[in-house]
N, CA, C and O atoms as a GROMACS GRO file, in nm:
protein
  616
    1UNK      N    1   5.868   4.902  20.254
    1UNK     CA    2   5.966   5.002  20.290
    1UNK      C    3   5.928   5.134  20.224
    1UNK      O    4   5.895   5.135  20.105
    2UNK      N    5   5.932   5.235  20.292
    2UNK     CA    6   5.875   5.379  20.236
    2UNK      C    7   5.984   5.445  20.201
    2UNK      O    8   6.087   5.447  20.268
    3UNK      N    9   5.969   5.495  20.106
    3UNK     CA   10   6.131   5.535  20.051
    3UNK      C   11   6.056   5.739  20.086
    3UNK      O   12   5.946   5.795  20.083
    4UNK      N   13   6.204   5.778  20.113
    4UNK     CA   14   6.228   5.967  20.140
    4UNK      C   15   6.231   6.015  20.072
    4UNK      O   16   6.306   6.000  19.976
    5UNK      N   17   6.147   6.101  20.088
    5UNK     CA   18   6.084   6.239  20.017
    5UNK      C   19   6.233   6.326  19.976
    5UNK      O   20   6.340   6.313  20.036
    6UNK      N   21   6.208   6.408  19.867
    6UNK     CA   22   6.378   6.489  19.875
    6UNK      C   23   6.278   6.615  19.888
    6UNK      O   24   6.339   6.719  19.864
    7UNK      N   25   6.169   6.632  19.914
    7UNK     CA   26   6.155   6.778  19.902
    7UNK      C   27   6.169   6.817  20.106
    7UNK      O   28   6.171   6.742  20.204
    8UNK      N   29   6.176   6.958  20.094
    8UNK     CA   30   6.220   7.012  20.273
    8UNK      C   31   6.088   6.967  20.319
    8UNK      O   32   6.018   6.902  20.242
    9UNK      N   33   6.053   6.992  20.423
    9UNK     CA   34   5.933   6.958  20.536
    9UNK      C   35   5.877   7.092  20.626
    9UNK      O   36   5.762   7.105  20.667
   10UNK      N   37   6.000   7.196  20.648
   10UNK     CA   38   5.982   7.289  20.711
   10UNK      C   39   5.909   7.274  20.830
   10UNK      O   40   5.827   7.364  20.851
   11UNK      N   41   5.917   7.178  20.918
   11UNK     CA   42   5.812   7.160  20.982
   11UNK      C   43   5.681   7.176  21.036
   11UNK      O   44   5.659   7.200  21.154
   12UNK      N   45   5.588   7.162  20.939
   12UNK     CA   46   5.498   7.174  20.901
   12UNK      C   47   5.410   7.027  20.821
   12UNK      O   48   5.455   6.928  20.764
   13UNK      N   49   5.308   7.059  20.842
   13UNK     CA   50   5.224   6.964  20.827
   13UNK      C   51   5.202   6.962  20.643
   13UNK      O   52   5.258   7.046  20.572
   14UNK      N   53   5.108   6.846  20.583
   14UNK     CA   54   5.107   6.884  20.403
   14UNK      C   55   5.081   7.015  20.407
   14UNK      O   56   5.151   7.115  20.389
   15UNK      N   57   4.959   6.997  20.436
   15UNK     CA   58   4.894   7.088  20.410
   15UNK      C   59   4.922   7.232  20.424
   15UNK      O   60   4.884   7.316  20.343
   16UNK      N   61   5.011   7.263  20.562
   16UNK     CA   62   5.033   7.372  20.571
   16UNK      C   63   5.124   7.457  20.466
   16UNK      O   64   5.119   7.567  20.411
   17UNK      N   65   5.244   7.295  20.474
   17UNK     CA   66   5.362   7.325  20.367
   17UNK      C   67   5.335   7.388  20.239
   17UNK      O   68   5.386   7.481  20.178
   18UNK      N   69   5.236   7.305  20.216
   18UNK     CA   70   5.206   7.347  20.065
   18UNK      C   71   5.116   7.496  20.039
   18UNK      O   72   5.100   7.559  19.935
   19UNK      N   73   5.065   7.525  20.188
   19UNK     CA   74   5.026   7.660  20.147
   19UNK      C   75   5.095   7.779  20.168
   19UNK      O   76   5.064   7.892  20.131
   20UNK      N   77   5.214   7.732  20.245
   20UNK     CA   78   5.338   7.847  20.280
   20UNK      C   79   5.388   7.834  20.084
   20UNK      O   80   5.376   7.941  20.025
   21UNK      N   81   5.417   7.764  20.034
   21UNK     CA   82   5.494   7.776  19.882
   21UNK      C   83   5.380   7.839  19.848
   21UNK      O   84   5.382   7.959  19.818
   22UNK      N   85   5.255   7.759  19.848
   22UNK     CA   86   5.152   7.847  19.726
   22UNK      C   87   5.132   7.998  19.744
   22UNK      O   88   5.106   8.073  19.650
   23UNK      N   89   5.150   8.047  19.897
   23UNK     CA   90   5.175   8.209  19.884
   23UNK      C   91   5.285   8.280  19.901
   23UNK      O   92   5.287   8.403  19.909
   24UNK      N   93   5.363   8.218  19.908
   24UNK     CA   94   5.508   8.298  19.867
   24UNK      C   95   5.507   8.228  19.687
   24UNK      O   96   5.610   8.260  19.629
   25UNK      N   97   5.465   8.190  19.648
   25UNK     CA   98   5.474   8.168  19.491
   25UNK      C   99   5.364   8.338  19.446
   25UNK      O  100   5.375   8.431  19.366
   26UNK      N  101   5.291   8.309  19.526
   26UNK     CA  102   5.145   8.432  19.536
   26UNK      C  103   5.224   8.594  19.485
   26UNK      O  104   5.222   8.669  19.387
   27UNK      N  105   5.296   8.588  19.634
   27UNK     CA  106   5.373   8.712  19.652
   27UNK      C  107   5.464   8.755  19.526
   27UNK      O  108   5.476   8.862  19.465
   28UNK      N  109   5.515   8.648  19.515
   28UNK     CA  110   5.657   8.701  19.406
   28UNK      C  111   5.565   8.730  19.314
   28UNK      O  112   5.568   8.853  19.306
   29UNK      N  113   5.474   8.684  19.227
   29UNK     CA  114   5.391   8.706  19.128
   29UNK      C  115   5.399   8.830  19.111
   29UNK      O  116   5.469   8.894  19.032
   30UNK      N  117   5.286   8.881  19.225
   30UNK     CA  118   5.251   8.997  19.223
   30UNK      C  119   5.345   9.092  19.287
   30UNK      O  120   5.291   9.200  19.264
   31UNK      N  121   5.433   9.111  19.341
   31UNK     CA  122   5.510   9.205  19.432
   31UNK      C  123   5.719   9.115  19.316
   31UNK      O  124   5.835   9.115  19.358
   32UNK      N  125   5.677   9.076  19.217
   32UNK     CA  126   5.806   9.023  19.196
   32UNK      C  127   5.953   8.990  19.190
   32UNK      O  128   6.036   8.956  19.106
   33UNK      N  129   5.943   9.024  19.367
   33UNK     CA  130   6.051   9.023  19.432
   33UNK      C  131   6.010   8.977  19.604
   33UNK      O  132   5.914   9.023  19.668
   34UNK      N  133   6.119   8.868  19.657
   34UNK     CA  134   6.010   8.852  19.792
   34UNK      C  135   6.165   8.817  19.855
   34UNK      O  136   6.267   8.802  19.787
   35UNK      N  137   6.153   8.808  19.997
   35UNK     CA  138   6.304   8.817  20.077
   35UNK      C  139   6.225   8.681  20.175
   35UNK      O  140   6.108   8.691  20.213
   36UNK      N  141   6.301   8.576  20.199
   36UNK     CA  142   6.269   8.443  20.245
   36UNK      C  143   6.414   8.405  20.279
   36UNK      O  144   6.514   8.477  20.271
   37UNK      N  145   6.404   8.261  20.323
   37UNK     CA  146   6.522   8.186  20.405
   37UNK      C  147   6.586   8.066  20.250
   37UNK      O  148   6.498   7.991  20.206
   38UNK      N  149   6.673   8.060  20.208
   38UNK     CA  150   6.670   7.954  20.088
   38UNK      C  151   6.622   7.826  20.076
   38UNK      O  152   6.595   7.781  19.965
   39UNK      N  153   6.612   7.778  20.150
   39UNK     CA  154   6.505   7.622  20.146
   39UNK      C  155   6.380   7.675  20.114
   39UNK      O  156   6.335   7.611  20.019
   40UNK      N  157   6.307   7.761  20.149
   40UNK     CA  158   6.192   7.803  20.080
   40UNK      C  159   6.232   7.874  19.992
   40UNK      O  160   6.128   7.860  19.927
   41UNK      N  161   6.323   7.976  19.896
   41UNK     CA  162   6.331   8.012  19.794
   41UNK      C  163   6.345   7.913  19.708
   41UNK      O  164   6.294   7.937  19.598
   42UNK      N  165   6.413   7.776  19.721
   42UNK     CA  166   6.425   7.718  19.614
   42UNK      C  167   6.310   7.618  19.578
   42UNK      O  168   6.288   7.559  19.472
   43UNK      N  169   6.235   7.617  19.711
   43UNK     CA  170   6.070   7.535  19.663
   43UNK      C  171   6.010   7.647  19.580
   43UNK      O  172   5.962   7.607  19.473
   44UNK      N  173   6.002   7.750  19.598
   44UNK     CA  174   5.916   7.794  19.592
   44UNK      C  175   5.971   7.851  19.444
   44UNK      O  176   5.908   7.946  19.398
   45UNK      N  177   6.095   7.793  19.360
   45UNK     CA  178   6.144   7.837  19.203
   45UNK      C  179   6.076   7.732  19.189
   45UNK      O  180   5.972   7.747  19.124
   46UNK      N  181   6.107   7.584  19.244
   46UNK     CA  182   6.036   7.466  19.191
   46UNK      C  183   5.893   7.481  19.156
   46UNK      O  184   5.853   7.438  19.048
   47UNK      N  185   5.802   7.546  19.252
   47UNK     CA  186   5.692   7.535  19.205
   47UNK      C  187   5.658   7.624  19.148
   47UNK      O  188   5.569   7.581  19.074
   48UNK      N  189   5.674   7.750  19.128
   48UNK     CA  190   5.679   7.899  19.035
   48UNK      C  191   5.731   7.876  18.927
   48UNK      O  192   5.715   7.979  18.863
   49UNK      N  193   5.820   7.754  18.825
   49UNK     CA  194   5.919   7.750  18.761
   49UNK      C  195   5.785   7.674  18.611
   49UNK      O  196   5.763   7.703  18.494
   50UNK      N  197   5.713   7.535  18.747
   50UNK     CA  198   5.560   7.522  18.667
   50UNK      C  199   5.486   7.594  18.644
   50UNK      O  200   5.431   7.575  18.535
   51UNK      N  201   5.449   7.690  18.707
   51UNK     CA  202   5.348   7.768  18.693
   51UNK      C  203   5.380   7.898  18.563
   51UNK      O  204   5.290   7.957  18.503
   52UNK      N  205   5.487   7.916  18.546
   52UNK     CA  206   5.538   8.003  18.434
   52UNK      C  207   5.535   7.940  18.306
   52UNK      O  208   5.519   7.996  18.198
   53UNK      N  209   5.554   7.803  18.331
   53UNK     CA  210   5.576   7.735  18.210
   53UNK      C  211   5.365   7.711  18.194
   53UNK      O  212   5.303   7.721  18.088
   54UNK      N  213   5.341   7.698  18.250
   54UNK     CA  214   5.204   7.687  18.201
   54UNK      C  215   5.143   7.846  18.158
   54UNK      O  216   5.060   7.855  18.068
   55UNK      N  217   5.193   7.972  18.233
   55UNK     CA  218   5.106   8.069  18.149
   55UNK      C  219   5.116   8.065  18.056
   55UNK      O  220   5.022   8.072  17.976
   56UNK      N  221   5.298   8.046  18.011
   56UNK     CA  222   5.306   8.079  17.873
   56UNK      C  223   5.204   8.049  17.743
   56UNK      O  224   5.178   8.126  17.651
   57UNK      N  225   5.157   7.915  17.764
   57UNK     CA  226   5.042   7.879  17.668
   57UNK      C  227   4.962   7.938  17.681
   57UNK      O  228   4.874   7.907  17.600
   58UNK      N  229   4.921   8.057  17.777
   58UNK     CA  230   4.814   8.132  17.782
   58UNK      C  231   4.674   8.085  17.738
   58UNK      O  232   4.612   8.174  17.681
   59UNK      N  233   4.601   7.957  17.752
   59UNK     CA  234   4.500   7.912  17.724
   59UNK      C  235   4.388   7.922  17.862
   59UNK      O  236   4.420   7.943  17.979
   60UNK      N  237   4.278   7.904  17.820
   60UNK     CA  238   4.174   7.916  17.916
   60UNK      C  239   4.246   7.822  18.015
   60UNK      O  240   4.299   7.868  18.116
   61UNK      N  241   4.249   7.664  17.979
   61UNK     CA  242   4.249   7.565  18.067
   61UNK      C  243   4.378   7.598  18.155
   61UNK      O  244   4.354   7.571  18.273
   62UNK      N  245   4.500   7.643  18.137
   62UNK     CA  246   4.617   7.658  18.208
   62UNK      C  247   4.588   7.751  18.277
   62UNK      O  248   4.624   7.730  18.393
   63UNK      N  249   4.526   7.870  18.260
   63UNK     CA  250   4.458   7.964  18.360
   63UNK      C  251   4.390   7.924  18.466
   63UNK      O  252   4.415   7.973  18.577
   64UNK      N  253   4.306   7.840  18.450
   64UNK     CA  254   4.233   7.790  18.567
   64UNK      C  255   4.309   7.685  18.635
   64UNK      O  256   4.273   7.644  18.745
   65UNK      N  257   4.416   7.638  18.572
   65UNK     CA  258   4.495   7.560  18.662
   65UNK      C  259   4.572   7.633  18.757
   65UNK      O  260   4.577   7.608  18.878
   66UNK      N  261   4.649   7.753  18.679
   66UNK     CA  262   4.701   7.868  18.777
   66UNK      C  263   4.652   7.904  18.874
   66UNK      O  264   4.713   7.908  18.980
   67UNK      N  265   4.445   7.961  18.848
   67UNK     CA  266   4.422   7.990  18.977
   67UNK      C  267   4.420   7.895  19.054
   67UNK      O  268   4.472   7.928  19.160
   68UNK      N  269   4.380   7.777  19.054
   68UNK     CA  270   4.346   7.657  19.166
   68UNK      C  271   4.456   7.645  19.237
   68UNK      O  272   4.453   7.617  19.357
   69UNK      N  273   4.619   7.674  19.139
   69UNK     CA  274   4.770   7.633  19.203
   69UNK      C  275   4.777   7.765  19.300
   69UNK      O  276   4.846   7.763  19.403
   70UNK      N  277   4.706   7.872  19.264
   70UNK     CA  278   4.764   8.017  19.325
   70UNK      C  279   4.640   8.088  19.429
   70UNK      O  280   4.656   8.191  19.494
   71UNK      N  281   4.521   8.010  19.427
   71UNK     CA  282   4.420   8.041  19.502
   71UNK      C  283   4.378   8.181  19.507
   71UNK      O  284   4.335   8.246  19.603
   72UNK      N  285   4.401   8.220  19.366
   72UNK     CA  286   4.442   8.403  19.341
   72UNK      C  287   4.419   8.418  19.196
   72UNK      O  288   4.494   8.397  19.101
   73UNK      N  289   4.278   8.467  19.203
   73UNK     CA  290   4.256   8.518  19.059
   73UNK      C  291   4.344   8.646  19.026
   73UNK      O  292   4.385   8.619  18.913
   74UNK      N  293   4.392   8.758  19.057
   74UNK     CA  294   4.464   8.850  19.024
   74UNK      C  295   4.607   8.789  19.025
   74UNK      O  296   4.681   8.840  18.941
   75UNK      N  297   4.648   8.716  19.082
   75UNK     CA  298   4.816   8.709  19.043
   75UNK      C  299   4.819   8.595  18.938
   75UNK      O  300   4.915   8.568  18.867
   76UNK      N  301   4.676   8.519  18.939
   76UNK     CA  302   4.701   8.414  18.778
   76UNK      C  303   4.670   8.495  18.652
   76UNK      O  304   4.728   8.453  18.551
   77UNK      N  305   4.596   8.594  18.636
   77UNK     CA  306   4.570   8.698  18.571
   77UNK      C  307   4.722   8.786  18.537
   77UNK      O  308   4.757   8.811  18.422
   78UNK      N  309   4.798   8.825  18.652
   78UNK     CA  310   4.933   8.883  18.598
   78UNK      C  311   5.003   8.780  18.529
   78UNK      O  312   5.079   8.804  18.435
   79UNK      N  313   4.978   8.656  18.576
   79UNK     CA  314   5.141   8.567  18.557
   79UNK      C  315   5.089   8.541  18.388
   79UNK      O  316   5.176   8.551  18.301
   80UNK      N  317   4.940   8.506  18.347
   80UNK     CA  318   4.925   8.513  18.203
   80UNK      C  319   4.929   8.605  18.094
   80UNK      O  320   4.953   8.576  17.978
   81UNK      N  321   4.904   8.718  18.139
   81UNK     CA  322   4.892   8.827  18.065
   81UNK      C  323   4.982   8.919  18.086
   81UNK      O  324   4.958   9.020  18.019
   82UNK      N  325   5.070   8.926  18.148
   82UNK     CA  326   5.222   9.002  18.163
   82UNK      C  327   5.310   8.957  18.166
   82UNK      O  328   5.398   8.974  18.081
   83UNK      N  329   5.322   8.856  18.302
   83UNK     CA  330   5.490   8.795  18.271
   83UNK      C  331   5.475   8.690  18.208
   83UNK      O  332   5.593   8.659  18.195
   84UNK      N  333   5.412   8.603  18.154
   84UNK     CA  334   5.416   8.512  18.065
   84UNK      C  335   5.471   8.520  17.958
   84UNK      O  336   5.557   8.437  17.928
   85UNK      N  337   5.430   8.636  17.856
   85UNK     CA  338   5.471   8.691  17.739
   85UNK      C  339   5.578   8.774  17.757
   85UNK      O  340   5.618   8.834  17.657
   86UNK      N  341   5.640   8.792  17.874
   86UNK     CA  342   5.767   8.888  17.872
   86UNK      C  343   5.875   8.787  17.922
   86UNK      O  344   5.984   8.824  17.966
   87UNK      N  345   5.827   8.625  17.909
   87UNK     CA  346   5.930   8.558  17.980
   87UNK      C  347   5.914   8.433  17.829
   87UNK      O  348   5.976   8.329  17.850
   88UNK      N  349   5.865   8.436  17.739
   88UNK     CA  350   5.847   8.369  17.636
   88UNK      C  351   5.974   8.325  17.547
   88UNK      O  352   5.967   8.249  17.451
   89UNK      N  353   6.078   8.378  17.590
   89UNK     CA  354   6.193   8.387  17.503
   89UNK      C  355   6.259   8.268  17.586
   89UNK      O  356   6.359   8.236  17.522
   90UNK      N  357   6.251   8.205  17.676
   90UNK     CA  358   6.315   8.148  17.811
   90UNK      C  359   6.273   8.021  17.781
   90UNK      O  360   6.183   8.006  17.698
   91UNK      N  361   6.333   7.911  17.843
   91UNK     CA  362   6.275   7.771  17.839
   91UNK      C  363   6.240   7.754  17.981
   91UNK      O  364   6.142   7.700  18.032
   92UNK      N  365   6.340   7.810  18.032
   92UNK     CA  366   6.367   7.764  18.182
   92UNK      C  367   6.458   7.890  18.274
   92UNK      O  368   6.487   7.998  18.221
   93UNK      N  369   6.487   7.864  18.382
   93UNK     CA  370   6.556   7.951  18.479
   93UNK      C  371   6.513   8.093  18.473
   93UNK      O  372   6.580   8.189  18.436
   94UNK      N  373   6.355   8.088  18.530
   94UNK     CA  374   6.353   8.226  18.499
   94UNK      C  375   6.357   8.310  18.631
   94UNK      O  376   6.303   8.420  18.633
   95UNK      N  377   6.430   8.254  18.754
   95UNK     CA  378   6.438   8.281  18.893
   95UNK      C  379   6.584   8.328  18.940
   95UNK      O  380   6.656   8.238  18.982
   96UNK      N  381   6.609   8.391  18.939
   96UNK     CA  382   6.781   8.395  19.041
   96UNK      C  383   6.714   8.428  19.197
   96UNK      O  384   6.606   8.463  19.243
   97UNK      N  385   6.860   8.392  19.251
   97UNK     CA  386   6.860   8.367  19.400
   97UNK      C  387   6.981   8.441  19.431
   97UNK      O  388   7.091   8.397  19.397
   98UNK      N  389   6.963   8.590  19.518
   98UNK     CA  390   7.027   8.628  19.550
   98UNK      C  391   7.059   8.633  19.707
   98UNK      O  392   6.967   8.642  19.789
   99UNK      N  393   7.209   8.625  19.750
   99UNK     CA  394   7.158   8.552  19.896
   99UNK      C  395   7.224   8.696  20.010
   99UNK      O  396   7.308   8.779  19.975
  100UNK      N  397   7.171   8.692  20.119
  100UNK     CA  398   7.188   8.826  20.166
  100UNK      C  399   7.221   8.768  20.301
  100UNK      O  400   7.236   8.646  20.312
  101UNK      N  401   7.237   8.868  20.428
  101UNK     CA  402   7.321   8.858  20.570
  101UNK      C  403   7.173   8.747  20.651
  101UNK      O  404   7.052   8.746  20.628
  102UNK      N  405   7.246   8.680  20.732
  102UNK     CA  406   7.170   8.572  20.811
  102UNK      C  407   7.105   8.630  20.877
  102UNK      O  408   7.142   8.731  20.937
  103UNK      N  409   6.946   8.563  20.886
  103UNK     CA  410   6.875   8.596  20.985
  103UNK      C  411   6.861   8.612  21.165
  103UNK      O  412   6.856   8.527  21.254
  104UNK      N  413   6.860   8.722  21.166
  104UNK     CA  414   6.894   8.783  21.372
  104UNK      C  415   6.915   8.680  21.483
  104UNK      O  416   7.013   8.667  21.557
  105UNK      N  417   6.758   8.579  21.477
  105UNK     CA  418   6.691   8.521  21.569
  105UNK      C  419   6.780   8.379  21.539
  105UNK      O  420   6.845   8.336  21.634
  106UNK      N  421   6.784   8.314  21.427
  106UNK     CA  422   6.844   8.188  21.464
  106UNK      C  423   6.946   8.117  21.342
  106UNK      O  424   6.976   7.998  21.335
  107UNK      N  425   6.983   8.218  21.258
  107UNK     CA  426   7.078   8.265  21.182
  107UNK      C  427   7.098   8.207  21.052
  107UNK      O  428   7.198   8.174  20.989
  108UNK      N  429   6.943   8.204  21.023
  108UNK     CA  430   6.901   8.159  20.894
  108UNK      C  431   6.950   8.226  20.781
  108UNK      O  432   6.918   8.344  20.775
  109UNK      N  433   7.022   8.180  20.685
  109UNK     CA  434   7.063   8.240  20.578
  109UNK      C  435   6.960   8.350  20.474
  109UNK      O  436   6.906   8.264  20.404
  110UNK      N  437   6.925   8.434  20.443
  110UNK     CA  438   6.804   8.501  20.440
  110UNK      C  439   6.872   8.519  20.228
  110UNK      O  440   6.986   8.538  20.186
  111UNK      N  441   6.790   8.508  20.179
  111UNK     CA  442   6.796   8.546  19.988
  111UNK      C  443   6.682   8.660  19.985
  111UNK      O  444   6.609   8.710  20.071
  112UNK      N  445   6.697   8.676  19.870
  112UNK     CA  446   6.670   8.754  19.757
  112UNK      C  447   6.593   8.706  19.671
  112UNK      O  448   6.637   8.764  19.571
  113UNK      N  449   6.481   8.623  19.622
  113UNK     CA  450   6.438   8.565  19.554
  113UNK      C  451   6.344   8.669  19.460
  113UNK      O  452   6.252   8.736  19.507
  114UNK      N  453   6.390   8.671  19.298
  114UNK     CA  454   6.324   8.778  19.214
  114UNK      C  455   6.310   8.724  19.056
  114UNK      O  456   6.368   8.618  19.033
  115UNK      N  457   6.253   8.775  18.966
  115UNK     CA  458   6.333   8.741  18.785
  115UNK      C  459   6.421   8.791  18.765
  115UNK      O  460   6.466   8.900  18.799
  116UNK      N  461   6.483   8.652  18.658
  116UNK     CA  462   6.601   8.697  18.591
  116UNK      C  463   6.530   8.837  18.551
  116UNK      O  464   6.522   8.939  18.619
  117UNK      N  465   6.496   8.818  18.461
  117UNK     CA  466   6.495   8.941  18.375
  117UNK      C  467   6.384   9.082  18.447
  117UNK      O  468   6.311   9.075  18.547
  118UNK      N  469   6.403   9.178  18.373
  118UNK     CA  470   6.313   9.310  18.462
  118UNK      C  471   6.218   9.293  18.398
  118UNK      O  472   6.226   9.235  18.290
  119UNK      N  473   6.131   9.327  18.435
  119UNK     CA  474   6.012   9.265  18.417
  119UNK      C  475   5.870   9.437  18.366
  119UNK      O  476   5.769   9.449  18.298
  120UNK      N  477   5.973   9.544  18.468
  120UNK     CA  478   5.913   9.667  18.487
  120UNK      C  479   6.025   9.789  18.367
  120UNK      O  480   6.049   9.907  18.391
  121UNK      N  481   6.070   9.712  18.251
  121UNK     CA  482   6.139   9.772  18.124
  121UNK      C  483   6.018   9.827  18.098
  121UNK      O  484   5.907   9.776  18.082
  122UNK      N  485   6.084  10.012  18.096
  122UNK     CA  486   5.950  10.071  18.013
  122UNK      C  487   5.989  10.120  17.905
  122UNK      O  488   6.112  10.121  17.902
  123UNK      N  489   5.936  10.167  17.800
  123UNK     CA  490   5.921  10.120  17.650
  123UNK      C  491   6.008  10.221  17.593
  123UNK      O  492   5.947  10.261  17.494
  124UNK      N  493   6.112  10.280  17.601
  124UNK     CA  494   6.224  10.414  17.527
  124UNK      C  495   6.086  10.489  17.423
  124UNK      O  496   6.014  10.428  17.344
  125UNK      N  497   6.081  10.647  17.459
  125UNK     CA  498   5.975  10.670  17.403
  125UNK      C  499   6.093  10.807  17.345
  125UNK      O  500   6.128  10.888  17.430
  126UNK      N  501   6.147  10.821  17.198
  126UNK     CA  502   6.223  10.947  17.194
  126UNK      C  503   6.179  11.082  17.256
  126UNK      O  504   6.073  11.144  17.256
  127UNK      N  505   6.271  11.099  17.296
  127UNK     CA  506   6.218  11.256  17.299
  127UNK      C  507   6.227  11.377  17.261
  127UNK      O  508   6.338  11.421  17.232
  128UNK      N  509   6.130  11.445  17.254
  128UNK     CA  510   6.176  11.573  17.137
  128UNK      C  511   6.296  11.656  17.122
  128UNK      O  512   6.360  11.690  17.221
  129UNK      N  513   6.341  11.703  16.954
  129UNK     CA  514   6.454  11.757  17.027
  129UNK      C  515   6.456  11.904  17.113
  129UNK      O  516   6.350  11.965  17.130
  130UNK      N  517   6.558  11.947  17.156
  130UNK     CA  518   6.548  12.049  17.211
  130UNK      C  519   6.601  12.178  17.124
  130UNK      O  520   6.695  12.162  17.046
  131UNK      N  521   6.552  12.278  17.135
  131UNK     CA  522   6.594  12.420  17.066
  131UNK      C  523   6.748  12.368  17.102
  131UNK      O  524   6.779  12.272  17.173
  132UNK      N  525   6.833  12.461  17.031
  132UNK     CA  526   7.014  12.481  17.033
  132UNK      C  527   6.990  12.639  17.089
  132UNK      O  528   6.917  12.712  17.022
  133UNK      N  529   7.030  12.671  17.168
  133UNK     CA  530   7.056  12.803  17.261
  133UNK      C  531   7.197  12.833  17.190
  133UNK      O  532   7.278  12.746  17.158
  134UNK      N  533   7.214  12.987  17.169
  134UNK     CA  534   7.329  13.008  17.142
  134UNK      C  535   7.406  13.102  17.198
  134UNK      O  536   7.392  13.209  17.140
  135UNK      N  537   7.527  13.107  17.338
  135UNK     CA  538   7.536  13.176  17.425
  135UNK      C  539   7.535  13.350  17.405
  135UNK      O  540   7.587  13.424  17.321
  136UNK      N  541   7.492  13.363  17.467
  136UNK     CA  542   7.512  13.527  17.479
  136UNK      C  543   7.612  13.577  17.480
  136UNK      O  544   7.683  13.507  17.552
  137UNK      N  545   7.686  13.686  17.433
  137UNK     CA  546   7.832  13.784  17.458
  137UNK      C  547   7.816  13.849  17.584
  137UNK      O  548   7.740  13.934  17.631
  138UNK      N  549   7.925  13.772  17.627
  138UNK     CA  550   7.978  13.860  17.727
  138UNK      C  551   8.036  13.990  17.787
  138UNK      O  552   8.156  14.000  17.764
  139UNK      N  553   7.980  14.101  17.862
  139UNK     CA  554   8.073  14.172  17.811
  139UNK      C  555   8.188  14.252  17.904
  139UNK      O  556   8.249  14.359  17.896
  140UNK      N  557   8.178  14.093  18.033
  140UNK     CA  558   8.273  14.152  18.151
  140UNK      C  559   8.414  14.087  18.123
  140UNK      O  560   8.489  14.050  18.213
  141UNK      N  561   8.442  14.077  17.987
  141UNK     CA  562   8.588  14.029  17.953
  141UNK      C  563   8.671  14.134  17.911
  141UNK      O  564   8.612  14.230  17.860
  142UNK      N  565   8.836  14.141  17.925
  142UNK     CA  566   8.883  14.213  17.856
  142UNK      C  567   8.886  14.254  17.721
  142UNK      O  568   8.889  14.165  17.636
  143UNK      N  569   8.884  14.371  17.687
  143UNK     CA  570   8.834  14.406  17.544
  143UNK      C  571   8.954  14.313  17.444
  143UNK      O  572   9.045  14.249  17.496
  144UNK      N  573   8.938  14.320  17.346
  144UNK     CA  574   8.999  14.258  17.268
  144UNK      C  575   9.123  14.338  17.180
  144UNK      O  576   9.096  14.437  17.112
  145UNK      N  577   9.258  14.284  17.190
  145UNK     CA  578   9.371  14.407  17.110
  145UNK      C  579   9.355  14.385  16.955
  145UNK      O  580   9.360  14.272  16.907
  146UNK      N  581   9.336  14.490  16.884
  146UNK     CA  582   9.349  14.528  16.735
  146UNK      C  583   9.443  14.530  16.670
  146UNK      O  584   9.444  14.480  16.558
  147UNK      N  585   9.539  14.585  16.720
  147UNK     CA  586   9.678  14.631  16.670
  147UNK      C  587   9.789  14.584  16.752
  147UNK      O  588   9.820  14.636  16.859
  148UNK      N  589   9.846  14.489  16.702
  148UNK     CA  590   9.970  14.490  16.766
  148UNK      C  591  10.079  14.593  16.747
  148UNK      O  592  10.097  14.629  16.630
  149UNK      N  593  10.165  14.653  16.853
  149UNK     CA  594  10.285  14.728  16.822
  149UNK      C  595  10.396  14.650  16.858
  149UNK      O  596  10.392  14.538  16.910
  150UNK      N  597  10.491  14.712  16.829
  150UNK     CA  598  10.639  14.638  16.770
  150UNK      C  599  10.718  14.665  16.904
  150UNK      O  600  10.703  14.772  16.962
  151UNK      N  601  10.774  14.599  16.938
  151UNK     CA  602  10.832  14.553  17.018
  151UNK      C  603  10.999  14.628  17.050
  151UNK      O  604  11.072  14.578  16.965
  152UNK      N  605  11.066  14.708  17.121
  152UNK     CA  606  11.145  14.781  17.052
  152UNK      C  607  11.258  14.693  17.131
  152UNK      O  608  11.231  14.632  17.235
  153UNK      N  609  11.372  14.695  17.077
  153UNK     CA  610  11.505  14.632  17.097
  153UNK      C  611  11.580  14.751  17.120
  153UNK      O  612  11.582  14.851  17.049
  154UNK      N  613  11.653  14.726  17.248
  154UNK     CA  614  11.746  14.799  17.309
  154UNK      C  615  11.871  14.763  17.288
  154UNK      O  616  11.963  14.826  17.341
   0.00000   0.00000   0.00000
């Protein structure tokens, strides 16, 4: 007796399946934000969710596992040397799923799939202060009274 798979099928063949996740895993990498249907956003945290957890060790050997998983020397190259170390604080969940208006054609629920965290924080650099300007006198106001006079009672 063959017992059921829990992962989707998308109808699609292994092979194909698995190369629709491996480049939408591709995309988010590098573009780290990608707009999909949610049955593929949530394969595609499942298998992006490994692949994060392996840059983090940032070792030769997990690198080359990345590229073989990502068929993409430049986005295994980002995921080790950028978001790896900017996602180091994390154990897990480093994906939200934001879900947006159904798709036109056959009214597929359409997400948001991006990182928790920003990823593109740039570094607060102070900045110098500025001179203090100190306004100029005006001199289209009424002049100013000196002397008051007294007021006379009738």
């Amino acid at each position: 007796m063959t017992t059921l798979s829990s992962k989707p099928k998308f109808g699609r063949l292994s092979g194909s399946r698995k190369s629709l996740i491996a480049n939408l895993s591709r995309s988010l990498i590098l573009n780290e934000r990608i707009k999909t249907t949610l049955p593929k956003a949530k394969e595609t945290v499942r298998y992006t969710e490994k692949l994060v957890t392996k840059a983090k060790d940032g070792s030769l050997h997990k690198r080359r596992q990345i590229i073989k998983a990502l068929s993409s020397v430049e986005a295994a190259n980002k995921l080790v040397d950028e978001i790896g170390p900017k996602l180091n604080h994390r154990t897990s969940g480093h994906f939200k799923i934001t879900k947006n208006q159904q798709q036109r054609g056959d009214g597929a629920l359409m997400v948001t799939l991006g990182f928790v965290d920003d990823l593109k924080k740039k570094e607060s650099v102070p900045k110098p202060a500025k001179p203090i300007k100190k306004a100029a006198k005006s001199t289209h106001l009424a002049p100013k009274v000196t002397k008051k006079t007294a007021r006379k009672k009738s």
